[in-house]
N, C-alpha and C positions, 0 to 999 in steps of 0.2 A: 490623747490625754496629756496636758501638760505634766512639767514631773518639775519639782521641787527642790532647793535645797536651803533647808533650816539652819542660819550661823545662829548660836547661841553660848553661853559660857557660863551658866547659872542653874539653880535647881529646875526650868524645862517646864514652869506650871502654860507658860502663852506656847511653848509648842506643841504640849500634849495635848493642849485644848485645840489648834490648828490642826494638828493630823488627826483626831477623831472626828473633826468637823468635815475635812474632804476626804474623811474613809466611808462617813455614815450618809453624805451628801446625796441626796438622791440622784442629782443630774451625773456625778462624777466625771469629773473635767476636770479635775487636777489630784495629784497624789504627791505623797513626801516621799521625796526616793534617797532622803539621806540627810540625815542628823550631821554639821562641822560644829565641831567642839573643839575650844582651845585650853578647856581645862579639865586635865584628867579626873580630876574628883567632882564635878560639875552634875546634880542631878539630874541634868535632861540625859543624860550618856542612859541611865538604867530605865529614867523614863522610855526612850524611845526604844529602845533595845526590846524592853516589854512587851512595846506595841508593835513588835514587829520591823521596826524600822531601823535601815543601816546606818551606822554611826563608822563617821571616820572623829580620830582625835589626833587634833595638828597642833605644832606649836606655832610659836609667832611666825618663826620664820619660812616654817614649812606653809604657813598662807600667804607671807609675802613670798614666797617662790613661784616665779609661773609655772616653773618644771615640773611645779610636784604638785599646786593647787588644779593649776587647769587641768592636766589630767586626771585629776580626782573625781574632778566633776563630771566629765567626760564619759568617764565608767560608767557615773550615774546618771546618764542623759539630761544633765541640767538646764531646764530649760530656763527658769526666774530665781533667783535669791529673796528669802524673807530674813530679816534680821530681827531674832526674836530675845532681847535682852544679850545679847555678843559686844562685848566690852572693846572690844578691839576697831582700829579703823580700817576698811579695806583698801588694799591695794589697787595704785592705779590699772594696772592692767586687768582685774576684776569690775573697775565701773567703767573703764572704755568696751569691755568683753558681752557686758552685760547691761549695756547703759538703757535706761527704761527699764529694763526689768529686773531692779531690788528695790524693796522696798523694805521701810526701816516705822515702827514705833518707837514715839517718844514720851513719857509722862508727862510733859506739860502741853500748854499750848504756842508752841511756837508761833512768834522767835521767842515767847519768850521761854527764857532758863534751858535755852541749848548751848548749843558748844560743847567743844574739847572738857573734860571732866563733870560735867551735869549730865547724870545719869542717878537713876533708880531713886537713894536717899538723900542722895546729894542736893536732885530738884526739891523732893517733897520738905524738904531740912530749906532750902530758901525759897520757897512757895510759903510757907508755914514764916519765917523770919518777915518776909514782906507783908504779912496779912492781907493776901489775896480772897479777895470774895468766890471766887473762883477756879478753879485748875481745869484737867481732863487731859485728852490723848490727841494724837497728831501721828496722822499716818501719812508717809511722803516717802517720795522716793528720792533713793540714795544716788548722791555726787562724792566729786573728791573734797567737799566741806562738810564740816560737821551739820548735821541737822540742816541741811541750807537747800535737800531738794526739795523741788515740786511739792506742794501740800495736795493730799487725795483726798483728804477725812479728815474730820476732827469731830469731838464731842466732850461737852462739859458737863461740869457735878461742878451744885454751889458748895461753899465749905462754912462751916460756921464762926464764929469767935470760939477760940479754945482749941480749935482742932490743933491736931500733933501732927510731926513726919508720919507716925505710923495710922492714924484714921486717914489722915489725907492717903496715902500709902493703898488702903481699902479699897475708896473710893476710886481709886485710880484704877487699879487690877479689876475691880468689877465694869466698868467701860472697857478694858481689855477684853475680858472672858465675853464680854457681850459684843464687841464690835469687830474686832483684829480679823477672825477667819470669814466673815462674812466679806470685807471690804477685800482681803485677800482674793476671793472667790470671786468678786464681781471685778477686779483688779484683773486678774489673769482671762477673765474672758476677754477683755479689751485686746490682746496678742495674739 
């Protein structure tokens, strides 16, 4: 069984939906063996806690350390990285350790509205400013650039005239909740 480890830094709605998905999985070929959080007051921390699942909480530097990160993971027999809303960028020695296997969601449709600071409201706030017909998700795996690896997945939702950051915002998270552990699951068979 593949084992897991979730970076995330925010309230934990796309992790908790991923560890009930490869808890309740019938085939069971993969498990979250461990929640990294880099902020202590971060909802996914009680989320996964709840679910049973170990939570380590690092600061910046303590993930840019290899002393301290890769042993961390180690513990936890980490076999893949999922990046599930984790604001932060990893460290090279995390994408050389683990090259192919992290993979990262993004709210838009890459390339477009990636990069260094296009994250969460940020996209949906110039998605909405550009009067795109369109958005949705992009599932890729992670390099040392922002948003620049390999594309696995993507799927779109039209938007209307009128739409906000926060409806576009909806429509976004519901492509999440519906796609992210599935593609994760068929992802990790491929290793």
């Amino acid at each position: 069984m593949k084992r897991i480890a979730i970076f995330a830094s925010g309230n934990g709605s796309n992790a908790e939906n991923i560890i009930r998905y490869l808890r309740d999985c019938p085939a069971r070929e993969a498990t979250v063996a461990v929640v990294v959080c880099n902020n202590p007051s971060a909802g996914v921390i009680g989320r996964s806690r709840a679910l049973g699942v170990a939570v380590e909480v690092m600061s910046r530097q303590e993930i840019n350390d290899p002393t301290i990160m890769g042993p961390a993971l180690e513990r936890h027999g980490v076999d893949a990285i999922v990046l599930a809303g984790f604001l932060l960028m990893l460290p090279g020695f995390l994408t050389s350790a683990y090259r192919d296997r992290i993979i990262n969601i993004h709210p838009s449709l890459l390339p477009k509205y990636g990069g260094k600071g296009m994250y969460g409201c940020h996209v949906h706030e110039a998605v909405a400013a550009a009067g795109e017909r369109e958005t949705g998700i992009t599932i890729h795996l992670v390099n040392e650039r922002y948003d620049e690896g390999r594309v696995i997945f993507q799927a779109s939702t039209p938007l209307e005239p009128g739409d906000t950051p926060e409806t576009i915002e909806a429509k976004v998270h519901q492509l999440e909740r519906r796609h992210f552990p599935a593609v994760i699951s068929r992802w990790l068979a491929d290793f």
